[in-house]
C-alpha positions in Angstrom: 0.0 0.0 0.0 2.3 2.7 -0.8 0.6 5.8 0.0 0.6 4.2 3.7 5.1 4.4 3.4 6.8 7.1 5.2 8.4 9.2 2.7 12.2 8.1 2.3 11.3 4.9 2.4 9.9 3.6 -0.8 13.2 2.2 -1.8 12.3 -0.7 1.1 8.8 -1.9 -1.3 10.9 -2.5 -4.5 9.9 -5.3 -6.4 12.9 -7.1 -8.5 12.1 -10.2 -10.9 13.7 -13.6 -11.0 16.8 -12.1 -13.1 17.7 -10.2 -10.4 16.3 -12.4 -6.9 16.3 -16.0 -6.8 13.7 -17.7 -4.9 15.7 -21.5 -5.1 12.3 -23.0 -6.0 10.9 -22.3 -2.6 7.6 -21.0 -1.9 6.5 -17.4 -1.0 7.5 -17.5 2.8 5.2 -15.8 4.9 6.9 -17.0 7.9 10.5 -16.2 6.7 13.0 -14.1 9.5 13.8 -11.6 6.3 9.8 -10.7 5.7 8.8 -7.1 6.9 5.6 -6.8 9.4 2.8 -5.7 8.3 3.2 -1.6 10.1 6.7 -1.9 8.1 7.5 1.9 7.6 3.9 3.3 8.1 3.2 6.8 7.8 0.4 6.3 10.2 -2.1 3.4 11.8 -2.9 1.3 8.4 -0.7 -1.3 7.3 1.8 -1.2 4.7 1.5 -4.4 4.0 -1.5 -6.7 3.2 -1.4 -10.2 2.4 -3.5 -11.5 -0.3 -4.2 -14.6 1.7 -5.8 -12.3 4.8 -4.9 -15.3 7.5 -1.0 -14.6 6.6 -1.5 -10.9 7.8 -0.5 -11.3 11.2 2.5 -13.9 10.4 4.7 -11.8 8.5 7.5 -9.8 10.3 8.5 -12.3 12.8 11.9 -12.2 14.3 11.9 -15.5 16.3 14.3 -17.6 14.0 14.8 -18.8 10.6 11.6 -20.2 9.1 12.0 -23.7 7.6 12.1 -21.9 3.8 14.7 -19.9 5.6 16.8 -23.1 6.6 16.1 -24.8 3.1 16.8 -21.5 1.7 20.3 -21.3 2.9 21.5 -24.5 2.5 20.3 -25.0 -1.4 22.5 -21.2 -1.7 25.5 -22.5 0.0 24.9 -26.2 -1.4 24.5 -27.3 2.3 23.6 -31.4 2.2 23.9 -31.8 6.0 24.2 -30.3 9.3 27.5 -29.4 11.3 26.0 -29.6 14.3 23.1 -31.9 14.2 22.9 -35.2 15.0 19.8 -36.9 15.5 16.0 -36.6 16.9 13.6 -38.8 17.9 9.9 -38.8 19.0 9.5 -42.3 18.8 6.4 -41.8 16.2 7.5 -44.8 14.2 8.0 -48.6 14.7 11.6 -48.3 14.6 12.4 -46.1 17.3 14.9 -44.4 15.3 17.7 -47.2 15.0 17.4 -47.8 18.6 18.4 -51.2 20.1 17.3 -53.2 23.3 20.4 -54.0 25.1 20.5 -58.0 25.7 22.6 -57.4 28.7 19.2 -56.5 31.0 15.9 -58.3 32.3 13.6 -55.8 30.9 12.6 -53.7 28.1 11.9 -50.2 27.6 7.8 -50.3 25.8 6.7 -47.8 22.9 3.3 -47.2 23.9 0.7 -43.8 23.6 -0.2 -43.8 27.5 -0.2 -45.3 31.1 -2.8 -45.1 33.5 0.1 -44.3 35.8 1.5 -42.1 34.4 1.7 -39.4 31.4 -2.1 -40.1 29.6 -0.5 -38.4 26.6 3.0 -38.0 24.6 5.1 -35.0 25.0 5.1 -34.6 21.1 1.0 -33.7 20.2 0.7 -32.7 24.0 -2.1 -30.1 23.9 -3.3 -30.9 20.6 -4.1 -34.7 19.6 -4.8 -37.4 22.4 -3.9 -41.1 22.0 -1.9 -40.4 18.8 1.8 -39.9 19.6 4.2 -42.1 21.1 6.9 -42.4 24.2 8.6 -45.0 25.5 7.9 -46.1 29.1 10.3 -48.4 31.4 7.1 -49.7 33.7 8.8 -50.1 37.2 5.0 -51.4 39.5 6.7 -55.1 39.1 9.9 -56.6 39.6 12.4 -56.7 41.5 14.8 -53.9 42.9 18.3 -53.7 40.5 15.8 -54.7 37.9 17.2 -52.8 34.1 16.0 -51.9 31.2 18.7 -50.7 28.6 18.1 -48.7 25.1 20.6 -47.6 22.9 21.0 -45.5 20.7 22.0 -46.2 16.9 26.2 -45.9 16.1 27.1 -41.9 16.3 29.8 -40.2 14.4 31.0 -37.6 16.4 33.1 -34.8 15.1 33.5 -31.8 17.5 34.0 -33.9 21.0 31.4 -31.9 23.0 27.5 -32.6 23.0 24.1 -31.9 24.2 21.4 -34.4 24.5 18.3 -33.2 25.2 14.8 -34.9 26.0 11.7 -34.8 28.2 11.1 -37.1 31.0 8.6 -38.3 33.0 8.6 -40.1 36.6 5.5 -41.6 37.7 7.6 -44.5 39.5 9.4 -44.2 42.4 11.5 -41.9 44.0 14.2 -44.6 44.4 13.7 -45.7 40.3 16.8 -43.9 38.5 17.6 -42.9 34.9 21.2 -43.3 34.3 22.6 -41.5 31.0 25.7 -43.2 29.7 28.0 -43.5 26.7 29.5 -46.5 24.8 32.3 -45.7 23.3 33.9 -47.8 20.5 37.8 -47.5 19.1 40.7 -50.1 18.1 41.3 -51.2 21.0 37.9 -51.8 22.6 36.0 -53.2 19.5 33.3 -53.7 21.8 32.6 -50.7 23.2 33.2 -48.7 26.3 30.6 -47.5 28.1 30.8 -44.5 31.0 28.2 -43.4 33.1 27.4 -39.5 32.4 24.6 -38.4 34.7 21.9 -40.5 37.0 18.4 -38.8 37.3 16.2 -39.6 40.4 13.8 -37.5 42.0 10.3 -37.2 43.4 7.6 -39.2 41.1 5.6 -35.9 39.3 2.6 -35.9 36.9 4.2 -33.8 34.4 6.7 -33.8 31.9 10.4 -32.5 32.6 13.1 -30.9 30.5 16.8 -32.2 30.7 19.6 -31.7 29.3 23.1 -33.9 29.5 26.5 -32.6 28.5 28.3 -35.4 26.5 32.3 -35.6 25.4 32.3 -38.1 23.0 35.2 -38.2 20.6 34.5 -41.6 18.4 32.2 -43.7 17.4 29.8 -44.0 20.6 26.1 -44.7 20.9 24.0 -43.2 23.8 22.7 -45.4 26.4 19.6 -44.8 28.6 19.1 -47.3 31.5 16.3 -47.3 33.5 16.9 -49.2 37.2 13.9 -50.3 39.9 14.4 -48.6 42.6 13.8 -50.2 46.4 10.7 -48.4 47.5 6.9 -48.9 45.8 6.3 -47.8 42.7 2.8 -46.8 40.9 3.7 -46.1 37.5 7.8 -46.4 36.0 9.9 -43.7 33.7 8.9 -42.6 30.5 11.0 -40.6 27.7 9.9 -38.6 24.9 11.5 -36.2 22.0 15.2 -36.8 22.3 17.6 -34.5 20.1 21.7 -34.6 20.0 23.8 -31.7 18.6 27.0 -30.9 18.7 26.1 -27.8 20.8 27.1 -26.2 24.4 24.0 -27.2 26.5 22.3 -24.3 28.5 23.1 -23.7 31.9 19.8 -22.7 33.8 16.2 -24.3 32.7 13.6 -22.5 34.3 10.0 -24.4 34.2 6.6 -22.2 34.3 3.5 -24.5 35.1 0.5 -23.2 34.5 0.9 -21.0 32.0 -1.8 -20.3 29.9 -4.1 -19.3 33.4 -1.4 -17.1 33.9 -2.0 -15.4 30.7 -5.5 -15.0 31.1 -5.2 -13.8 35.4 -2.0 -11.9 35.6 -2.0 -8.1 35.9 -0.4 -5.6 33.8 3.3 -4.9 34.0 5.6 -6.0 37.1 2.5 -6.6 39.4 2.3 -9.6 37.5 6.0 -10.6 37.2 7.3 -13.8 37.6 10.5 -14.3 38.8 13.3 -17.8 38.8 15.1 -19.1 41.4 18.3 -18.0 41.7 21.0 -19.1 38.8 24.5 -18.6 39.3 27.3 -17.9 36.0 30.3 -20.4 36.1 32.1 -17.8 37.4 30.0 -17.6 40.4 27.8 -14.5 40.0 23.9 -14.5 41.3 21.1 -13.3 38.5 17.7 -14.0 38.5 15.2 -13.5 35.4 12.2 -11.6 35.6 8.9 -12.6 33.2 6.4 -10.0 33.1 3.4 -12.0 31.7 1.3 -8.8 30.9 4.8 -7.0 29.5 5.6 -3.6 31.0 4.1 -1.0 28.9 1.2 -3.6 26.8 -1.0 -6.2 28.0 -0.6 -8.4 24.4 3.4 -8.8 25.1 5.7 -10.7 27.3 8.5 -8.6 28.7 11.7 -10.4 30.0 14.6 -8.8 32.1 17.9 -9.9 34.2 18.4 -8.6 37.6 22.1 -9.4 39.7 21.0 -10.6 43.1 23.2 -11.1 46.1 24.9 -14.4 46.4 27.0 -16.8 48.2 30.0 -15.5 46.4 29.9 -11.6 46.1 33.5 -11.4 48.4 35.1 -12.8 46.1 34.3 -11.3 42.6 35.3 -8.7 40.7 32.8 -5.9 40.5 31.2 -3.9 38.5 30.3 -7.5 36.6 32.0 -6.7 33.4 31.3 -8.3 29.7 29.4 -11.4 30.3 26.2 -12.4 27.8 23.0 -13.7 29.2 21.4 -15.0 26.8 17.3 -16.3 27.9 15.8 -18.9 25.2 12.2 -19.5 25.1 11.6 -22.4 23.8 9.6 -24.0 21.0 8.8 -27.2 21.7 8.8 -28.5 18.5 10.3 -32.3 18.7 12.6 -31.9 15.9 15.2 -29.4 17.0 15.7 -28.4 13.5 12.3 -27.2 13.3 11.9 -25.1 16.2 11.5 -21.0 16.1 12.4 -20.2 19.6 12.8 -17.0 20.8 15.6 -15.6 22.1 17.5 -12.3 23.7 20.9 -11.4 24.8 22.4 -9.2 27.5 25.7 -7.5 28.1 26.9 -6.9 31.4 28.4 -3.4 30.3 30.5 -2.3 33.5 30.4 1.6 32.0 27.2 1.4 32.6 25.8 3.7 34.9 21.7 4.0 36.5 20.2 7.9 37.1 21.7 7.3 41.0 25.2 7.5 39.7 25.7 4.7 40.5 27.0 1.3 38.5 24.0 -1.1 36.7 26.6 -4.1 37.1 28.1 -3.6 40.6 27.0 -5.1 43.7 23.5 -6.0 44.3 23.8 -4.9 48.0 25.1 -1.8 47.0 23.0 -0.8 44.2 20.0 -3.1 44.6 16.9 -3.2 47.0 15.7 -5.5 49.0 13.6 -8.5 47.2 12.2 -12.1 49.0 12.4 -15.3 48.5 9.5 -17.9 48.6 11.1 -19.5 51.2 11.1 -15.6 53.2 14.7 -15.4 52.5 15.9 -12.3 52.0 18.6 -10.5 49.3 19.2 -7.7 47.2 18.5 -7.5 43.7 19.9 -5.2 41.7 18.8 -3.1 38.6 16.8 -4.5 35.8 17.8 -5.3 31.6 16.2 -6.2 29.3 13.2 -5.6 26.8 9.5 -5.1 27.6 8.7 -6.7 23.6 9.8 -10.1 23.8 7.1 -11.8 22.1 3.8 -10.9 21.7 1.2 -13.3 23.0 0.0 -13.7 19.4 3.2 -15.6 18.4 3.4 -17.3 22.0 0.1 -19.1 20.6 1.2 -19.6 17.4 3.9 -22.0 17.9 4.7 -24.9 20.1 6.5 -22.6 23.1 3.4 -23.7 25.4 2.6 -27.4 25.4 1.8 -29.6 28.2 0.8 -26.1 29.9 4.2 -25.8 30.7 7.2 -23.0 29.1 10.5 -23.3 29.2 12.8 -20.5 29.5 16.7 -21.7 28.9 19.5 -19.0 30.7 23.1 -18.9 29.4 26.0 -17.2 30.6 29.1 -16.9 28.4 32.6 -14.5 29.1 32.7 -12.0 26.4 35.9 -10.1 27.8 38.0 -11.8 24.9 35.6 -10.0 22.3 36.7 -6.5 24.0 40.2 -5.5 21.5 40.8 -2.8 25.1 40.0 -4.2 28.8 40.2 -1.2 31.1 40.9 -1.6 34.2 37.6 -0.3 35.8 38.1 1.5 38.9 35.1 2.9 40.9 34.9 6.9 41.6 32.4 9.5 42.6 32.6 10.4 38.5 32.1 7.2 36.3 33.6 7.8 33.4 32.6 6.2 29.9 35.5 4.6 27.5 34.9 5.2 23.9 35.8 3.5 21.4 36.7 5.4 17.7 34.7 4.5 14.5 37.2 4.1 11.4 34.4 4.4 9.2 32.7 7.8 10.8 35.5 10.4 9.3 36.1 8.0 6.5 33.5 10.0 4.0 32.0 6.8 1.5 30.2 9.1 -1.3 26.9 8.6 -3.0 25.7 6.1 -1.0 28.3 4.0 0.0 28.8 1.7 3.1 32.0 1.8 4.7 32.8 -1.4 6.2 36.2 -2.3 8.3 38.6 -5.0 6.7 42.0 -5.9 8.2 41.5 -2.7 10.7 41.3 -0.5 7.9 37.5 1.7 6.4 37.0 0.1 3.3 33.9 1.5 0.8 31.5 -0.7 -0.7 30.0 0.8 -3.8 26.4 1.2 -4.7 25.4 -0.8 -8.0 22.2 -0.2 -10.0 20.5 -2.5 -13.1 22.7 0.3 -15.7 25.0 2.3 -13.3 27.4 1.9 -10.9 30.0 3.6 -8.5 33.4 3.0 -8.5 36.7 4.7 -7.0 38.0 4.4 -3.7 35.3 6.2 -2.1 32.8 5.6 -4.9 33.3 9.3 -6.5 33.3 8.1 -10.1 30.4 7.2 -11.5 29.6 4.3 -14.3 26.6 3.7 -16.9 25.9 1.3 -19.5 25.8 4.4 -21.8 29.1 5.4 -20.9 30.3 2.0 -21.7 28.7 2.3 -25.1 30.3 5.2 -26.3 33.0 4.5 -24.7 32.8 0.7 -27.6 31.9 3.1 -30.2 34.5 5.6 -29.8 37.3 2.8 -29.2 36.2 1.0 -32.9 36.4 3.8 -34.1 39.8 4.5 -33.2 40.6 1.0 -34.2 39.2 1.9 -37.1 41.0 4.8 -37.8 44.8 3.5 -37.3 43.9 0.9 -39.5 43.1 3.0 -42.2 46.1 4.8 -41.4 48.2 1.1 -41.6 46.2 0.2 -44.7 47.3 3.4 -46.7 50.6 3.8 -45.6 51.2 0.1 -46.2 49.3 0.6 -49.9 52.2 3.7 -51.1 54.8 1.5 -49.2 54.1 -1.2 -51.7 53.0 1.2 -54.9 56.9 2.9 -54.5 58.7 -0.6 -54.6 56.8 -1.8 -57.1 57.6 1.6 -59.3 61.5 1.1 -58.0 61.4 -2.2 -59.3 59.7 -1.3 -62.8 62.4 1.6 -62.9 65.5 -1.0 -62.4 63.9 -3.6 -65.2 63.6 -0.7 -67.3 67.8 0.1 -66.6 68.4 -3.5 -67.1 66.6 -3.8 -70.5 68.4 -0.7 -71.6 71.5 -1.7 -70.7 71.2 -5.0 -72.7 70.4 -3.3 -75.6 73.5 -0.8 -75.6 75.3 -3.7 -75.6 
């Protein structure tokens, strides 16, 4: 709708056709990362943008992750065939289970089934949306004997990075005593056979819901994964049960933070940070205390969730170095989707800038007792938590719904922390005063001067212009001052065949007399001869 575009901004509607933008023989993508929203550059409240199939209207401009055309997209460009970091999923929806195996060496058997009386009356895969349809497996711990095993494998994995993540949901209706034991059976020259070592045992308090876990692996060689469910000594009313398992070649997240309940939450919480969730209490590697804050209702609209980081005071604030300087949170909602290629989640990152400073004066980053307030635990405990970051536009509740982030009535809100410090080219050394001061840094590229349009981009250190480039013109020149057409280029042919023409004119009639005077010299000395012979 272009009489709805700010002025300035046409340039963003052009329309180009398959000479000049390849589509790789994908689809239009409403869903694509790269697609504008429909209020794209409005010059006031009607849409830019209108889709010509009306349900598509409110799916364009998401910013969630790359759409599966997206994915497909890319790898057909960059003649992609298979993933890096990818190495299996499974939601046990076929026969097969994936190429998993039943170990011989136990005395029971794990049992692909759709529910259990006693425990989860529905897969985690079509949780929320089809009952009696999907498929986990179950390890059914009411009968037996204590010690009693059940042992799955995984099929033969080809590791080539040596650090993993396996993730999966899992369900306890057994036994607090029953345990899941993740292992890994390694196989090289010298142990045909295989290896196996014991990674991480899972026991806990039978629930009636199902649980998010992730396992950080190491394998090096050729390994399979191993899940071994064991009956525990005490009563049991149900057994263990498993359900969407993906590998990847990925750093697993530190923190998973579970939210039950979720969608009455939608529907009951107030506005803004009266209606603020908040997690337990995570801690960095380092050792630092943060806490996340989900305001169900955003901060400023009720059809948004807002999400924000807060420092709290922990167990180790003596002996850290303060402000907290250059470390990335990163908070992952997560799409539930069982294929972990096929998942949108939603994502944002934070920097612990120690320049930072809040309208007190004093440091965002430093100590939460000194630049906190006081906050309570559930428990009654009390702490400081500092100053807030983050956005109040996370998602709106409109793309919440529209994927799989809720299932099971359950989200699940992943927290990173990774040291950034070795990004920074300078470290200061930060030194607290009664006048913060503020390091900058100098852009090459801001006295560099790039003309008619250029971008000035940095290579090797150094401003480097990038020239604009039209269908019939173009800039060139170190700072795109000179300026090319396909005219130019034409007269530019015509006036250089003619110049070719020209010296070979020049050639042709000089070489013509050249030729002409030898052949009259050589007439003029058979004349001489003939005369000569006739004298004599």
């Amino acid at each position: 709708m272009r009489d709805r575009i700010q002025a300035g901004k046409e340039s963003n509607f052009n329309k180009y056709d398959d000479k000049t933008s390849d589509f790789l023989n994908v689809p239009y993508d409403y869903t694509s990362v790269m697609h504008y929203s429909k209020t794209a550059f409005m010059n006031g409240t009607e849409p830019t943008i209108v889709t010509n199939i009306p349900a598509f209207i409110d799916v364009i401009g998401q910013r969630m992750d790359f759409s599966d055309s997206d994915v497909l997209k890319l790898s057909r460009l960059y003649n992609c065939s298979s993933s890096l970091s990818f190495m299996g999923t499974c939601s046990f929806e076929l026969a097969n289970v994936c190429g998993m195996i039943q170990s011989s060496n136990d005395n029971a058997d794990w049992q692909r089934i759709t529910e259990i009386s006693s425990g989860p009356q529905m897969d985690h895969t079509y949780a929320g949306v089809c009952q009696e349809t999907g498929y986990f497996l179950h390890f059914d711990t009411r009968s037996g004997n204590q010690g009693d095993q059940a042992i799955l494998e995984s099929r033969f994995l080809y590791p080539k990075r040596g650090f993993q993540c396996l993730q999966f949901f899992y369900y306890n209706s057994g036994s607090e005593t029953d345990e899941l034991n993740i292992g890994v059976k390694e196989y090289t020259d010298a142990n045909p056979n295989g290896t196996y070592r014991l990674i991480e045992t899972i026991q806990g308090l039978p629930v009636n819901y199902w649980q998010l876990h992730h396992i950080s692996l190491t394998m090096s060689s050729k390994s399979r994964v191993v899940f071994e469910g064991i009956k525990g000594s005490t009563a049991s009313n149900g057994g263990l049960s498993i359900d969407d398992v993906n590998l990847s070649e990925t750093r697993c997240p530190h923190h998973v933070w579970h939210i039950r309940n979720f969608t009455e939450l939608l529907s009951s919480s107030p506005l803004g940070e009266a209606g603020s969730l908040y997690s337990p209490p995570f801690y960095s590697p380092e050792g630092y205390a943060f806490q996340i804050a989900l305001y169900v209702n955003g901060s400023s609209s009720p059809f948004n969730l807002a999400i924000y980081v807060h420092l709290i005071s922990g167990e180790n604030d003596n002996q850290l170095q303060w402000p907290c300087a250059w470390k990335q949170i990163t908070m992952v909602l997560l799409d539930q989707h069982p294929d972990i290629t096929q998942r949108m989640s939603n994502l944002r990152s934070i920097t612990t800038d120690p320049n930072k400073v809040e309208s007190s004066g004093l440091y965002s980053w430093d100590r939460p007792d000194k630049v906190g307030t006081e906050a309570t635990f559930p428990n009654g405990t009390k702490f400081m938590r500092g100053p807030r970051s983050g956005t109040n536009a996370f998602l709106t509740h409109e793309r919440l719904k529209s994927r799989g982030f809720i299932k099971d009535d359950s989200i699940f809100i992943l927290a990173t922390v990774d040291d950034i410090s070795h990004l920074i080219s300078t470290q200061p050394n930060f030194t607290i005063t009664n006048a913060p001061t503020t390091t900058t840094v100098a852009d090459p590229c801001s006295a560099y001067g790039c003309k008619n349009n250029g971008t000035c981009i940095i290579e090797a250190g150094k401003p480097v212009c990038r020239c604009p480039v039209g269908k019939d013109w173009w800039y060139v020149g170190e700072k795109c001052d000179e300026k090319g057409t396909m005219q130019d280029t034409a007269v530019i042919a015509v006036a250089s065949s003619l110049s070719v023409f020209g010296v070979m004119l020049i050639i042709t009639i000089i070489t013509t007399c050249c030729i002409k005077k030898k052949y009259k010299e050589k007439m003029q000395a058979s004349r001489n001869l003939e005369l000569g012979k006739t004298s004599f």
